[in-house]
C-alpha positions in Angstrom: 107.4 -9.0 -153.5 108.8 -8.1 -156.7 107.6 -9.7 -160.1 110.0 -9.0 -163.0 108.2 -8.8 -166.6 110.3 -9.3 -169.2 110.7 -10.1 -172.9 112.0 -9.8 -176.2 111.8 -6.5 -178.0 108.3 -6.5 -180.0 107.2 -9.5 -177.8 104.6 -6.4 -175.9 105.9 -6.6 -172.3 104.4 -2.9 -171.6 101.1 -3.9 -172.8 101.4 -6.7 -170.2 102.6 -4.1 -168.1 99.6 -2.3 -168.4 97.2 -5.5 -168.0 98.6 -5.9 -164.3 98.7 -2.4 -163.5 94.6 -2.2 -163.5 94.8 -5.1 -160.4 94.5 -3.0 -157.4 97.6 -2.4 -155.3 100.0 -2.7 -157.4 103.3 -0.4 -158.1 104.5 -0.4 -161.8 108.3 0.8 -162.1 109.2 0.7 -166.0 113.1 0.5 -165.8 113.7 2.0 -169.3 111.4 5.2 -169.3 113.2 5.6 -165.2 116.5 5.1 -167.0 115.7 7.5 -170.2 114.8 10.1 -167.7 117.6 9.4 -165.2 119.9 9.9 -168.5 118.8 13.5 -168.4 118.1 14.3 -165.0 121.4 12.6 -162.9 124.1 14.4 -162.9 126.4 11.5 -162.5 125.4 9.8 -165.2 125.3 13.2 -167.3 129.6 13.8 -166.5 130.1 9.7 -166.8 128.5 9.8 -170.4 130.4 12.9 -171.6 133.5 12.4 -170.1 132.9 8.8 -172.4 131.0 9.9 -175.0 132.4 13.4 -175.6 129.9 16.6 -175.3 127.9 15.5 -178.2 126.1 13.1 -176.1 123.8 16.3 -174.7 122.0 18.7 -176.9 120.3 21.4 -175.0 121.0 19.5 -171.6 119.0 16.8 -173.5 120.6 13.1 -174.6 121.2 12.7 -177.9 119.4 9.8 -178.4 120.7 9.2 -182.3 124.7 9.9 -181.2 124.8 7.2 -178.4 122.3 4.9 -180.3 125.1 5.1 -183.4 128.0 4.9 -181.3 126.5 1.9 -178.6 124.5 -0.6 -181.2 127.2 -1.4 -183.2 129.9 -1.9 -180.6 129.1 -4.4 -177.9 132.0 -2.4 -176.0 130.3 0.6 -176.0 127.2 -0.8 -175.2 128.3 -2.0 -171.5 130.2 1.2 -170.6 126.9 2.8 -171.2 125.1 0.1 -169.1 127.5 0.1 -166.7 127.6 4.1 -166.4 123.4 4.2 -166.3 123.0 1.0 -164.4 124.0 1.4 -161.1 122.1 4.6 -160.7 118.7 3.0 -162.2 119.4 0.2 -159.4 119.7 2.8 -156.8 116.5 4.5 -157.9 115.0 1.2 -157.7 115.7 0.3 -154.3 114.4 4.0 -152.8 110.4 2.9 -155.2 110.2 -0.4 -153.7 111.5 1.2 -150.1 108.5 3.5 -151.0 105.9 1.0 -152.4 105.9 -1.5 -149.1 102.4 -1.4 -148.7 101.6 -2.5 -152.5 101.0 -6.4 -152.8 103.7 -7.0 -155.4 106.2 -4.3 -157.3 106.0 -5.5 -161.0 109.5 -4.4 -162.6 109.4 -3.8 -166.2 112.6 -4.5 -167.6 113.8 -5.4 -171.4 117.4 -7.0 -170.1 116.5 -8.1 -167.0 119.0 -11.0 -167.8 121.1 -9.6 -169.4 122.0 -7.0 -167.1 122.1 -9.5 -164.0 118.8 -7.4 -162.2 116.3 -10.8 -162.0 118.6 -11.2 -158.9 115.9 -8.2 -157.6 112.9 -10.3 -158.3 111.7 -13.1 -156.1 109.1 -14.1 -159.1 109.9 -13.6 -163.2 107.2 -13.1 -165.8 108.7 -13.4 -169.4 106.2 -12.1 -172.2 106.7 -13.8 -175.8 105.4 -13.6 -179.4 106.3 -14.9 -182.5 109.5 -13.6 -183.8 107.3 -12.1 -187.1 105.0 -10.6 -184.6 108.0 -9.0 -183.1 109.4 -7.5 -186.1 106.0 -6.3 -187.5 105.3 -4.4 -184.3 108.7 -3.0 -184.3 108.7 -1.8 -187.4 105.4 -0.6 -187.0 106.6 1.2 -183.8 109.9 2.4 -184.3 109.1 3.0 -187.9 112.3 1.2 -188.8 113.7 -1.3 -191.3 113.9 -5.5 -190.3 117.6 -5.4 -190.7 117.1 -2.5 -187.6 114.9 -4.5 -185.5 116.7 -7.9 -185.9 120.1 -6.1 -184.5 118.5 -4.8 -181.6 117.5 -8.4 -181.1 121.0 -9.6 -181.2 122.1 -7.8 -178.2 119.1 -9.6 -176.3 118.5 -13.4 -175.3 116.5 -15.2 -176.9 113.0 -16.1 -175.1 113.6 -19.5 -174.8 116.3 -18.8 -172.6 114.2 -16.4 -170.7 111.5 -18.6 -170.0 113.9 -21.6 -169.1 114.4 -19.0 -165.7 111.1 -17.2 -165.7 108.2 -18.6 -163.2 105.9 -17.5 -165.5 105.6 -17.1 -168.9 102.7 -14.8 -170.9 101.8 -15.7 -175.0 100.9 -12.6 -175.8 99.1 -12.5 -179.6 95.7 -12.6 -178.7 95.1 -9.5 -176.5 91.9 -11.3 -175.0 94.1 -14.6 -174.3 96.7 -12.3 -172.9 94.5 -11.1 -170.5 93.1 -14.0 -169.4 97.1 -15.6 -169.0 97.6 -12.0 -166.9 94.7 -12.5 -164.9 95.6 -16.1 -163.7 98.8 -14.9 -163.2 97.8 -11.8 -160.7 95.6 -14.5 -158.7 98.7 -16.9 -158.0 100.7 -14.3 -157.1 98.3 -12.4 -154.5 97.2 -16.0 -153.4 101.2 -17.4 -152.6 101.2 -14.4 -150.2 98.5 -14.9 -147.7 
């Protein structure tokens, strides 16, 4: 079974990540950290980008994070060539970890756009994780050690939460951490229980 965890930016899906990932037999696959290092480790995606992006998209055989970020965030465009070019091979990636993870109970699959980029289609159950939109920001900021304005136009290339939960079986408040885990915990014992 896979479970899809996903959330607003700030909202703290990776420390709900986290929260599961101490329940025995479980596989964790966090779709942005695979992707970051897919960026720099696939060549396909490595001759899409610069053929797209020009050379300046690798420094040292590294991304350049700051180059794509200014060219992508701004230009809604831009942004789904990129997701389009990195997308398919994350998928692919994907598919060989739960091929390799078929003994675990569930896969949870951490991803930030799982809607947005059409993926809950992989999940057969869909966790969204929440906070107030000030909680958001302040850990963001906190975080990323960037500026509101920064934050809130991240948020605009995301849906809103209430959107997400309207499709989500689940949904996790997470502002308490000892509430969270309590919400986590009930979670993880409906999901092993709906498979026996």
């Amino acid at each position: 079974m896979v479970v899809g965890v996903t959330g607003g930016i700030g909202s703290g899906k990776t420390t709900v990540v986290k929260m599961f990932a101490k329940q025995p037999n479980v596989a964790v696959y966090f779709a942005d950290i695979e992707a970051k290092q897919l960026m720099n480790t696939s060549t396909v995606i490595k001759q899409q980008l610069i053929a797209n992006f020009t050379e300046e998209v690798y420094e040292n055989n590294q991304l350049n994070r700051p180059f794509l970020a200014s060219i992508v965030f701004n230009d809604k465009e831009k942004l789904a060539l990129l997701n389009s070019i990195v997308h398919p091979v994350v998928h692919q990636h994907f598919q060989d970890f739960i091929a390799s993870n078929r003994d675990k109970e569930y896969i949870l699959y951490e991803n930030a756009i799982l809607f947005e980029n059409g993926s809950n289609v992989l999940c057969d159950k869909i966790i969204t994780v929440t906070a107030p939109q000030n909680v958001k920001i302040e850990r963001v900021i906190k975080r990323d050690n960037c500026t509101e304005k920064e934050v809130l136009q991240r948020m605009k290339n995301q849906w809103l939460d209430t959107k997400k939960i309207l499709q989500s079986n689940y949904v996790v408040y997470n502002v308490d951490l000892q509430f969270t885990e309590q919400q986590v915990l009930g979670i993880h014992n409906k999901l092993t229980k709906s498979l026996l």
